[in-house]
C-alpha positions in Angstrom: 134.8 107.9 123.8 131.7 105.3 124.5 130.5 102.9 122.1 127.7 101.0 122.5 127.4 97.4 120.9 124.1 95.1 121.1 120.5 95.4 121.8 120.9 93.2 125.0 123.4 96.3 126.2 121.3 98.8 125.8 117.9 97.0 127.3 119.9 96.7 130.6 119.2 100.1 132.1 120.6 100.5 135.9 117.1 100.1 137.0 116.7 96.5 136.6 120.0 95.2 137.5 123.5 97.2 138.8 126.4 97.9 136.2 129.2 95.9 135.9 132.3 97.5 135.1 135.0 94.9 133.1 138.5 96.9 132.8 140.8 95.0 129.9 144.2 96.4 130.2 144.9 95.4 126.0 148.3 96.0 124.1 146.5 94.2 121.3 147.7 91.4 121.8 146.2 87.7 119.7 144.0 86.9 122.5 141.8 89.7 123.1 139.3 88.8 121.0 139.3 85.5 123.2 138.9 87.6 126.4 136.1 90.1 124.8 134.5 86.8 124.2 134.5 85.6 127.5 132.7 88.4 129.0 129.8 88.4 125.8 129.3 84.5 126.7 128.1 85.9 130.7 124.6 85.7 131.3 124.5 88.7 133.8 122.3 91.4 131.6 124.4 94.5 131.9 128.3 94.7 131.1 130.2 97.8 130.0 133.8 96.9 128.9 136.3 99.6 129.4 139.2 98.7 127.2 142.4 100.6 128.1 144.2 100.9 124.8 147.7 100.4 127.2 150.0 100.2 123.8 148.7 103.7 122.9 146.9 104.8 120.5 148.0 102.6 117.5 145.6 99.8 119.1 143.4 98.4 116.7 139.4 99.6 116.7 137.4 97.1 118.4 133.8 96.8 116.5 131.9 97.2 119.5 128.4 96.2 117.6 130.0 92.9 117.6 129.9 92.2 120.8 126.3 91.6 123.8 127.7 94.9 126.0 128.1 98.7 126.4 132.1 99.4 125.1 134.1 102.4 126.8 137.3 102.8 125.1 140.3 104.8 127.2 143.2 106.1 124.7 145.8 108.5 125.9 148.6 109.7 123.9 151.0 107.0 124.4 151.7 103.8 125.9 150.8 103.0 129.8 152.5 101.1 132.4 150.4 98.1 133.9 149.4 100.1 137.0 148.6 103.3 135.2 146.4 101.6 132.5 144.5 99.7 135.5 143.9 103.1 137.7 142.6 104.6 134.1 140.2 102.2 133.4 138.6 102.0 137.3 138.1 106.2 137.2 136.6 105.3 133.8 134.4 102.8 135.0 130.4 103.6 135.9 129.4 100.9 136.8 128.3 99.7 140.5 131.0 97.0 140.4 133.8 97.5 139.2 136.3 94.0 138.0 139.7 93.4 135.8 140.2 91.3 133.2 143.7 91.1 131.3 143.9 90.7 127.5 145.3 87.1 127.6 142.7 85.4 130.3 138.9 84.6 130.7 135.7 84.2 132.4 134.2 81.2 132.6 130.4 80.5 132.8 128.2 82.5 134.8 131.3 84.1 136.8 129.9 87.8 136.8 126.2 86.7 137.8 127.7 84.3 140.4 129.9 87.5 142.1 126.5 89.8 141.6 124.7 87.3 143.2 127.1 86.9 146.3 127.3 90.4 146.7 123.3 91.5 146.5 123.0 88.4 149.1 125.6 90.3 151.7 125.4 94.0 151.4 127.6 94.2 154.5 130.3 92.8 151.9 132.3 95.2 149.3 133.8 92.4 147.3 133.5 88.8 145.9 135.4 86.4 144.7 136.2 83.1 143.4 138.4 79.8 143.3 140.3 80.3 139.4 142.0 78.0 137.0 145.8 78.2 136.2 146.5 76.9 132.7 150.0 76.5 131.2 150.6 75.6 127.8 146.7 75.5 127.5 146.2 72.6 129.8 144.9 73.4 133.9 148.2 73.2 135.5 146.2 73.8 139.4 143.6 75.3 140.6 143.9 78.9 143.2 141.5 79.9 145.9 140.4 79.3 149.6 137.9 81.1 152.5 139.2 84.4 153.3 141.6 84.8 155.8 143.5 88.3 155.7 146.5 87.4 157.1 147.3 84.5 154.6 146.6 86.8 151.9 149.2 88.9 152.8 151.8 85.6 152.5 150.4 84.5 149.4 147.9 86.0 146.7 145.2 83.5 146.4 142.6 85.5 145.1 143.1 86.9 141.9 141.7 90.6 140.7 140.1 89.2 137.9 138.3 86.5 140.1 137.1 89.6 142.1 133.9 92.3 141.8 133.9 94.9 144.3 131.7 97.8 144.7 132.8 100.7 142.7 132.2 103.2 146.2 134.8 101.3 147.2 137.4 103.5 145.2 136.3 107.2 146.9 138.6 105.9 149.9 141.7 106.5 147.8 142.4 102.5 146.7 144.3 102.6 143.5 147.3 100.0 141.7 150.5 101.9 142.7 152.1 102.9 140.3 155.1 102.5 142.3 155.1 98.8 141.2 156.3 97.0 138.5 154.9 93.8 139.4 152.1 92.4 141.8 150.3 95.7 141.4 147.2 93.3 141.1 147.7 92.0 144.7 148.7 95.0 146.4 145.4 96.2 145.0 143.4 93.2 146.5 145.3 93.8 149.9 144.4 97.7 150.3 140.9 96.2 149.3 140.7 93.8 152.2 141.7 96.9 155.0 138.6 98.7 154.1 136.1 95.8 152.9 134.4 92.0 153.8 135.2 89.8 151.5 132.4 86.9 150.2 134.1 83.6 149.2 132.1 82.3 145.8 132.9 78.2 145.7 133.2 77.7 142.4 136.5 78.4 139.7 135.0 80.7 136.7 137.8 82.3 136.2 140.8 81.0 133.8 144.5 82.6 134.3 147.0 81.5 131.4 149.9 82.2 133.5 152.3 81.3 130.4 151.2 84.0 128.4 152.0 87.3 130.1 154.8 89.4 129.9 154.7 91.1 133.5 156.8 88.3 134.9 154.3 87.0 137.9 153.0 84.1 135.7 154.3 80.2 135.7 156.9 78.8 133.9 
């Protein structure tokens, strides 16, 4: 089911500016509310938020009039490993863009309408993304990201999915998480990205991974 929350939501009709697409893979965990926030604080006009209910459907109802963008809500009948939940919320996504962002991290400032921008500027580019934050224990433990280079990317994840917009067309090759994977879904993801697509490096860090806090076993500590 769809849910629409805020005026600014509904103004933003695909005529004036492309869709993005947020996907929030959510067991309901503390700091979703801090993540939902993250994306109402951007100043790019028109957001849907697919929330993947991955716990199943004893997730809590979000109030989606509470919050500056379109919701999209994806339940199935019980609980979904990582890479399932992520392929269910990109086939639910309708927006032009398409991006990730997991229940215990955040945007940062003007992240989404720096990504936009970067891709508008180079249509010959299918994805964007930035430098992003690495926080442990609630301080910034480093800071991730570099130019592209394909091959380093394949020795070490620097760029982060939820540090990346890519164009939704991009997904009628066939690219999907494997669900095969139990772990570093995310940058197998980015890789099968990077055969088919240019990428754009956006200078800045605007997005904020609290590697302490997940449970998939790829964070710090």
């Amino acid at each position: 089911p769809e849910a629409r929350g805020g005026d600014a939501a509904r103004a933003a009709s695909p005529g004036q500016v492309p869709l993005i697409s947020v996907v929030v893979r959510s067991m309901d965990p503390p700091t979703l509310p801090r993540a939902l926030a993250s994306v109402a604080m951007q100043d790019y006009p028109a957001i849907e938020v697919v929330l993947v209910a991955a716990c199943g459907p004893s997730h809590r109802p979000i109030d989606a009039s509470a919050y500056p963008f379109r919701l999209n809500w994806v339940v199935r009948d019980g609980p979904l490993p990582r890479p399932s939940a992520a392929n269910a919320g990109i086939e639910a996504a309708t927006g032009a863009f398409v991006t990730m962002l997991d229940h215990d991290d955040e945007f940062l400032e003007g992240h989404l309408s720096a990504l936009a921008a970067a891709l508008a500027a180079n249509p010959d580019a299918g994805a964007a993304y930035t430098r992003f934050e690495v926080c442990e224990q609630g301080a910034l433990f480093t800071t991730v990201g570099r130019p592209f280079h394909r091959l380093s990317l394949f020795e070490k994840s620097y760029i982060h999915h939820s540090g990346l917009l890519y164009r939704r067309s991009l997904l009628d090759t066939g690219i999907r998480y494997d669900t095969a994977l139990d772990i570093h879904d995310d940058w197998d993801f980015v890789l099968q990205l990077s055969e088919r697509t240019r990428f754009e490096f956006v200078d800045r860090a605007s997005f904020r991974w609290h590697a302490d806090t997940g449970t998939s076993g790829g964070g710090g500590l």
